[in-house]
C-alpha positions as CSV (number, residue, x, y, z in Angstrom):
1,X,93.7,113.6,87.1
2,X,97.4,113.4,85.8
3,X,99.7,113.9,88.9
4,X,103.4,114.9,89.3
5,X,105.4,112.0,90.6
6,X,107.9,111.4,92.8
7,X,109.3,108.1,91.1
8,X,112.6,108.9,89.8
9,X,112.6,107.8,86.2
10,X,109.2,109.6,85.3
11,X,107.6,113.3,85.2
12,X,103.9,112.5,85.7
13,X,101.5,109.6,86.0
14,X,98.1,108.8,84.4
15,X,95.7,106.5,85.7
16,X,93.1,105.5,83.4
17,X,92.6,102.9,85.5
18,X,92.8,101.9,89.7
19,X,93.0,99.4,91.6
20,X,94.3,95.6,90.7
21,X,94.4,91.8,92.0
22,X,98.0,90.1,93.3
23,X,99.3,87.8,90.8
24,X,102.8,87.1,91.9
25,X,105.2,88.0,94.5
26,X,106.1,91.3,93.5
27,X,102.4,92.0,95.0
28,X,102.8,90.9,98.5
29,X,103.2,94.8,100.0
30,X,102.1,96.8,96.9
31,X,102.2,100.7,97.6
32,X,99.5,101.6,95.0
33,X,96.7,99.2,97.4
34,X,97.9,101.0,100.4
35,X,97.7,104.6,98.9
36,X,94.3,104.0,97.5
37,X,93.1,102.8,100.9
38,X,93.9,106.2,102.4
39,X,92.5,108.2,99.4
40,X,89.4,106.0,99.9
41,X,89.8,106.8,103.6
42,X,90.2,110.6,102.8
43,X,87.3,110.7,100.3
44,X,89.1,111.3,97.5
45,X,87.5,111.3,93.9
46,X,87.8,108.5,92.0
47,X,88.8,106.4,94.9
48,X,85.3,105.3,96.3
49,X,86.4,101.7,95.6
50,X,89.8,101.7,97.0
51,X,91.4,99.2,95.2
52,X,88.9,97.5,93.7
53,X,89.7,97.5,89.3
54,X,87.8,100.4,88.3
55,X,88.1,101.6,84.5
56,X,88.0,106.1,84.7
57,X,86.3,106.7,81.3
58,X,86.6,110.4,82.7
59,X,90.6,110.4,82.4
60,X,90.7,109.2,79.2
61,X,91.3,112.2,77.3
62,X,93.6,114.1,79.7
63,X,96.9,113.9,78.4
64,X,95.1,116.0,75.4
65,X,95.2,118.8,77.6
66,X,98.2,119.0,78.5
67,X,100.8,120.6,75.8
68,X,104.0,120.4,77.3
69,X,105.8,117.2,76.0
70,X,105.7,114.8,79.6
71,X,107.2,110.9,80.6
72,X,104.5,109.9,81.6
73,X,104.0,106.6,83.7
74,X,100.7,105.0,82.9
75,X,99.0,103.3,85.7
76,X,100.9,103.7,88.7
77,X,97.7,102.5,90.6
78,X,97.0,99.8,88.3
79,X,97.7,97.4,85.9
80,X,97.0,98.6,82.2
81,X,97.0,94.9,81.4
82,X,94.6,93.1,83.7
83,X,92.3,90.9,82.6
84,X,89.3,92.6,83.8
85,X,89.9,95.2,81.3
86,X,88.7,94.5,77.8
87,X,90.6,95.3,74.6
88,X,87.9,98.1,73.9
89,X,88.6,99.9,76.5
90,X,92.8,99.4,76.0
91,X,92.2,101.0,72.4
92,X,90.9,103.8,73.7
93,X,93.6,104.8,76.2
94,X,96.5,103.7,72.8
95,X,94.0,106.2,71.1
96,X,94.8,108.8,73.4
97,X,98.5,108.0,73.4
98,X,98.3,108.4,69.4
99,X,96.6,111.8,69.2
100,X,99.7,112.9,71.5
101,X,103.2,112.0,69.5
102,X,104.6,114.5,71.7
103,X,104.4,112.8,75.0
104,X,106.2,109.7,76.0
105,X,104.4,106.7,78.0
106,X,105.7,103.9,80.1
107,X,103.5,101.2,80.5
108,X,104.5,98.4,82.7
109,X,102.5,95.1,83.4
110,X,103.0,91.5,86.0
111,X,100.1,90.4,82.5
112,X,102.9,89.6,80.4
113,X,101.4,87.0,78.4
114,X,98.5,89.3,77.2
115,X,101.2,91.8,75.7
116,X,101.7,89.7,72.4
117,X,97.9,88.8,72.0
118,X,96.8,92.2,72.2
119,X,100.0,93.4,69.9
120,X,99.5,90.8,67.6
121,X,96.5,92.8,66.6
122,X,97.9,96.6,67.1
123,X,101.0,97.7,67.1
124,X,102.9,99.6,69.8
125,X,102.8,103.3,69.4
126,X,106.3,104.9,69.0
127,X,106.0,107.0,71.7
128,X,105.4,104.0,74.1
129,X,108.0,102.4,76.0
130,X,106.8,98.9,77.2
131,X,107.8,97.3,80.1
132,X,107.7,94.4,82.6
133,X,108.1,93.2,86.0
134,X,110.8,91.1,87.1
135,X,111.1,90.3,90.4
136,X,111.8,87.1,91.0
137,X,113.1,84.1,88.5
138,X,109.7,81.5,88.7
139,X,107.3,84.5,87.8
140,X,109.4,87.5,86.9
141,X,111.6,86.1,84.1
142,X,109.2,84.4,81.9
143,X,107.2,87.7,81.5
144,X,110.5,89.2,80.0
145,X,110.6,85.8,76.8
146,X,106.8,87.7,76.7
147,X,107.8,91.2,76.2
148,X,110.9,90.2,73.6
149,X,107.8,89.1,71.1
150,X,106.2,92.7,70.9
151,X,108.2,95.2,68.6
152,X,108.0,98.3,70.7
153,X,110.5,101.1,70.2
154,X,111.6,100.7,74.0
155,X,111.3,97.4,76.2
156,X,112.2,97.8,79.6
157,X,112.3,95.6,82.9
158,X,111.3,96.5,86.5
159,X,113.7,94.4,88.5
160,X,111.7,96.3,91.7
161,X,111.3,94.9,94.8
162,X,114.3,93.0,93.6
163,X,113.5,89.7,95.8
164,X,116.3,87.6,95.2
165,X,119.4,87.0,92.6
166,X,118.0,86.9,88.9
167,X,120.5,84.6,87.6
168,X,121.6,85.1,84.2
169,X,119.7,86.5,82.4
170,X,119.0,86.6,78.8
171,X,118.4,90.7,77.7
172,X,118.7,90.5,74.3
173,X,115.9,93.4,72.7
174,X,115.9,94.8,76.5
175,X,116.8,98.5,76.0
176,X,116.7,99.7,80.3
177,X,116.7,97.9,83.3
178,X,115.3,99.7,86.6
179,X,116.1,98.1,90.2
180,X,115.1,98.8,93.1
181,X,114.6,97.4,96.8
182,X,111.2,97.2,98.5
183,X,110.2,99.9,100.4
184,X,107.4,100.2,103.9
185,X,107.1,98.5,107.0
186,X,107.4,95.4,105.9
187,X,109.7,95.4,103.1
188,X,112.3,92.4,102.5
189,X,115.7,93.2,102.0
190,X,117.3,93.3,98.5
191,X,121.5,92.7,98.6
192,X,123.8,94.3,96.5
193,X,125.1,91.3,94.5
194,X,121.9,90.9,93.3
195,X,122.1,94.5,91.9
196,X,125.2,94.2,90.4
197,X,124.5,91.1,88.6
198,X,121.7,92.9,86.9
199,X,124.1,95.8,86.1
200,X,126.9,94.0,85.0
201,X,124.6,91.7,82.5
202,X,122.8,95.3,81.3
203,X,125.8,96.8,80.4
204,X,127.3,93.5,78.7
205,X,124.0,93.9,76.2
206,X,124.6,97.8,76.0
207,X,121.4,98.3,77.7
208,X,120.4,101.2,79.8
209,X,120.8,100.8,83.2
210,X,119.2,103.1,86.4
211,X,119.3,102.5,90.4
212,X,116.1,103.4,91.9
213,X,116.5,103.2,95.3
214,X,117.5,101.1,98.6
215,X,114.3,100.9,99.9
216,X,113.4,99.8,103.2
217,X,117.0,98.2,103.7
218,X,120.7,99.8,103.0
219,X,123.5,97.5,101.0
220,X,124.8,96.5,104.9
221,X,121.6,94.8,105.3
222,X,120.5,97.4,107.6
223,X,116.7,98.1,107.9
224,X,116.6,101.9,107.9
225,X,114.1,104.6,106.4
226,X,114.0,104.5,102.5
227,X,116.0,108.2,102.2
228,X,118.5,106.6,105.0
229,X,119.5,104.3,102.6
230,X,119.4,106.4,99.1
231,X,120.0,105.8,96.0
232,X,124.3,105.1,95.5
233,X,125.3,101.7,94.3
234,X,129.2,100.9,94.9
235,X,129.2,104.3,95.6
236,X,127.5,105.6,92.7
237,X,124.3,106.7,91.2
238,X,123.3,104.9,87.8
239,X,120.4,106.9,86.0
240,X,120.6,106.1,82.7
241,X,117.2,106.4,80.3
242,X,117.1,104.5,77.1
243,X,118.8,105.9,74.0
244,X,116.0,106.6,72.0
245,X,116.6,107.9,68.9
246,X,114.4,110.5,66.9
């Protein structure tokens, strides 16, 4: 079912889908194959797989329930965009998102080349903000030339886990940036220039900008727990959302 979440820049998550295959390095330690290993472990419904792609015809429909206007994320244990999901199925779950104008949906994909294929052919509901994964420059920045193609009425990068300095980087069409450092056991460390390069290039571009955490490793290059660390860059927090306009 939907869930409340406790990832900053969303109110509630929908899984259509579970489970995924590694594509790049962003992968190495993902959280969503360790949580479904202990629901699977636990017994939990919709689980019995683990992380093995699995398409939840059941869930299709539940954002239909609910009436409240939500953010929600789509696929936080999953990849909306893997190739083991056909377009059939992906026009039902847009069907879904159309029937509900008053919700708001983040999808974010690694399968940045199908986004213009599949978009080519539909266009992106306005109450979709599309995203991307950036974490590195060999696999992470290509995917963002991907997303500039699709006309969406919010395009976003994930610069999370934030492996190394992105260069510069060309943003233009990106409305919000999120960064963030790798959390668990055996996260790798992000630095603060790194960040701030990302910052500094968002706010050149007027695009939104929002600090989502340390993770495993403080600015001092300190390996602490991930609330040890927080969420303050040079001192400050940066949440901002995309300006959406009505």
């Amino acid at each position: 079912m939907s869930a409340y979440s406790d990832i900053e820049w969303t109110e509630q998550t929908w899984n259509p889908t579970t489970g995924c295959t590694k594509v790049s390095a962003g992968c190495k330690h993902c959280y969503a194959e360790t949580m479904a290993r202990r629901l699977r472990a636990m017994g939990a419904h919709g689980y019995e797989a683990g992380f093995s792609l699995t398409a939840h015809q059941e869930r299709l429909e539940q954002p239909l329930c609910r009436k409240k206007p939500t953010l929600y994320f789509v696929n936080s244990m999953s990849d909306l965009f893997h190739e083991g999901l056909n377009d059939a199925f992906l026009d039902r779950v847009f069907e879904t998102i159309r029937q509900t104008p008053r919700h708001t949906y983040q999808i974010l994909t690694k399968r940045a080349d199908r986004l213009p294929l599949y978009f080519g052919r539909n266009n992106v509901p306005d109450n979709v903000w599309l995203g991307v994964s950036v974490e590195n420059r060999a696999q992470g920045l290509p995917r963002v030339d991907a997303l500039r193609q699709v006309d969406a009425t919010v395009r976003f990068l994930s610069c999370e886990p934030l492996l190394e300095d992105l260069g510069e980087m060309d943003l233009a069409g990106i409305h919000w940036v999120v960064v963030g450092g790798e959390s668990g056991p055996k996260a790798r460390p992000m630095r603060q220039e790194w960040a701030e390069n990302i910052r500094r290039q968002a706010d050149r571009v007027g695009a939104s900008f929002f600090f989502k955490q340390w993770g495993g490793w403080g600015a001092d290059g300190v390996k602490r727990n991930k609330k040890a660390n927080g969420r303050m860059l040079n001192g400050r927090l940066w949440d901002g959302m995309p300006k959406v306009t009505a």
